[in-house]
N, C-alpha and C positions, 0 to 999 in steps of 0.2 A: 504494500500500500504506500509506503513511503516513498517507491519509487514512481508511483504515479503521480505521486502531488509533485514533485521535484521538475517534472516531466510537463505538468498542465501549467506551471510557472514560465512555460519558454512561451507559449503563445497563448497570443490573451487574445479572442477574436468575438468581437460585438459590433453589433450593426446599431450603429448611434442613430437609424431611422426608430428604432423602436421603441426609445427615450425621449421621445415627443408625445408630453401626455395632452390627447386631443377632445377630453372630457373630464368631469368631475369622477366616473367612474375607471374611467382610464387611468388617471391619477393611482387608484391601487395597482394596475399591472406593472406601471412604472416606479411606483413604489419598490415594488418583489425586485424589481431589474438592477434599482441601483443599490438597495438593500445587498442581493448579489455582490454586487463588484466592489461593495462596502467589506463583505466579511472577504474577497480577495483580498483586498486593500490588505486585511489583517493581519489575513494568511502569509502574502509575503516579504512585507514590513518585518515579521518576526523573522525571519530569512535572514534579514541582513544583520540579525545579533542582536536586535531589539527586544526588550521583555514582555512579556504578557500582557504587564500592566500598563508598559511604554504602547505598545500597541492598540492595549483597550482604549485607552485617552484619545489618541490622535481620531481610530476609527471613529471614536464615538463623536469627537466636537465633527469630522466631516459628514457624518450621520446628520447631526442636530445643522446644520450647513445644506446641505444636498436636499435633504427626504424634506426637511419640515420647513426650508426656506424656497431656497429652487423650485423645486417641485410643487410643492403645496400651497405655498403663499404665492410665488411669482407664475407658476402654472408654465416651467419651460424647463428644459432638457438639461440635465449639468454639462451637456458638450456645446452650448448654445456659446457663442464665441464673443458676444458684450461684453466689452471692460465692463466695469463697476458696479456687479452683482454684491462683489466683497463689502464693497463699500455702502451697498444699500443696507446689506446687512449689520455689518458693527456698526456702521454711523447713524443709524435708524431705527432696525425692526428688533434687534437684539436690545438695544436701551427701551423701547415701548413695551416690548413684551416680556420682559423680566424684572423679578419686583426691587431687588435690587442689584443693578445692573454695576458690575465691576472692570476696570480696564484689566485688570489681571485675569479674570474667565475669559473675557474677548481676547486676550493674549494665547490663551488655551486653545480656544476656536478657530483661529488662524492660523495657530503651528499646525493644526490638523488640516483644514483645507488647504495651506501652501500644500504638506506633504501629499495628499490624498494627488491634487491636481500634480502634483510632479509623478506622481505614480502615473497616472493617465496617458502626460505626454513622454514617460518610459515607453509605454506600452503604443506609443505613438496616437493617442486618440485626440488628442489636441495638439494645438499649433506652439510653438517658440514663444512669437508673439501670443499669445494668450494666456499661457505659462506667465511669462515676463510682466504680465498687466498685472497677473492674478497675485504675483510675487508682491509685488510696487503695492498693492491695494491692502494686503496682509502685513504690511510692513508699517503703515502709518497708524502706531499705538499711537503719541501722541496726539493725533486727530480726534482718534476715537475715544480716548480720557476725556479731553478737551467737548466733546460731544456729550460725555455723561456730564461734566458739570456743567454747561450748558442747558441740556434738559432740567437738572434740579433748580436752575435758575428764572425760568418760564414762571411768568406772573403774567395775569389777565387771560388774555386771547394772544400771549405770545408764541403760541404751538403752533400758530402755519408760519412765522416767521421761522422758528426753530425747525420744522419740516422742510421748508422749501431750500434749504440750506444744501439739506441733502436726502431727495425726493425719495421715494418710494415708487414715484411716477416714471413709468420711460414710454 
C-alpha cells in the first residue's frame, strides 16, 4: 500500500472544469472535489518531513480559505485566476465573520493558503503569475492588522466606508 500512495504523489491529474460550482447544489459536489485535493494537500505536505500537526494547520486554515470562502461565499473555482481573493478574505470576510478577529489567526490562514496554492502550481494547476499574486496578497499582515483595528474603530454608519476600502464586491 505504501507503494501506491508514493506512486499517486507523481501525478496529480484534475480537470479544473469540474471546480466551477454552477449552483447552490452544485456547491456540495465541488465541495467533495476540493475537500479531495484538501486531504492530498495533506497527504503530501507530510512527504516532505512535515508533522501531522504541521500538516493538520496549514490543511485546515486552506480548508477554512477554499470550501467556506471561495466556494461558498464567493460561488467560484479555487483555480479561478483573480488576484485578490486573499485579500477579500483577510481584509474583509474573515474580520466580519469572526467574533474576535486576530492578525495572528489571519497569519495562520495565509501560511496555509500560500502553501496549499504553491502545492497547486507544483502540480502545475495554476499559473507563476497567480502563484506570485496569491504570495504578494498572503504577505500583507500588516494591512490586515491595520484592517482589524480599523473595523473596531467604525462608529455610526462608518461600515461602507470601512467596506468599500476593500470590497467584497468584484
Amino acid at each position: 500500500m505504501a507503494e501506491l500512495c508514493e506512486e499517486a504523489f507523481d501525478v496529480l491529474k484534475v480537470d479544473k472544469r469540474d471546480f466551477v460550482p454552477t449552483t447552490l447544489e452544485d456547491e456540495v459536489r465541488v465541495d467533495k472535489l476540493v475537500s479531495d485535493l484538501l486531504h492530498r494537500f495533506y497527504e503530501e505536505i507530510q512527504q516532505t518531513g512535515m508533522t501531522p500537526e504541521q500538516a493538520t494547520a496549514l490543511a485546515g486554515a486552506a480548508d477554512y480559505f477554499t470550501r467556506d470562502f471561495v466556494v461558498s461565499i464567493k460561488g467560484r473555482s479555487i483555480f479561478d485566476e483573480r488576484p485578490g481573493i486573499v485579500r477579500q478574505f483577510a481584509g474583509n470576510w474573515y474580520i466580519v465573520n469572526t467574533m474576535e478577529p486576530l492578525a495572528s489567526e489571519i497569519e495562520g490562514y495565509l501560511a496555509g493558503v500560500r502553501e496549499f496554492y504553491r502545492f497547486l502550481f507544483g502540480h502545475q494547476l495554476i499559473s507563476l503569475k497567480f502563484l506570485q499574486a496569491i504570495e504578494a496578497e498572503c504577505s500583507e499582515l500588516d494591512y490586515y492588522a491595520g484592517r482589524i483595528e480599523s473595523f473596531w474603530d467604525i462608529v455610526g454608519d462608518g461600515y461602507n466606508t470601512w467596506e468599500r476600502e476593500c470590497t467584497l464586491k468584484d
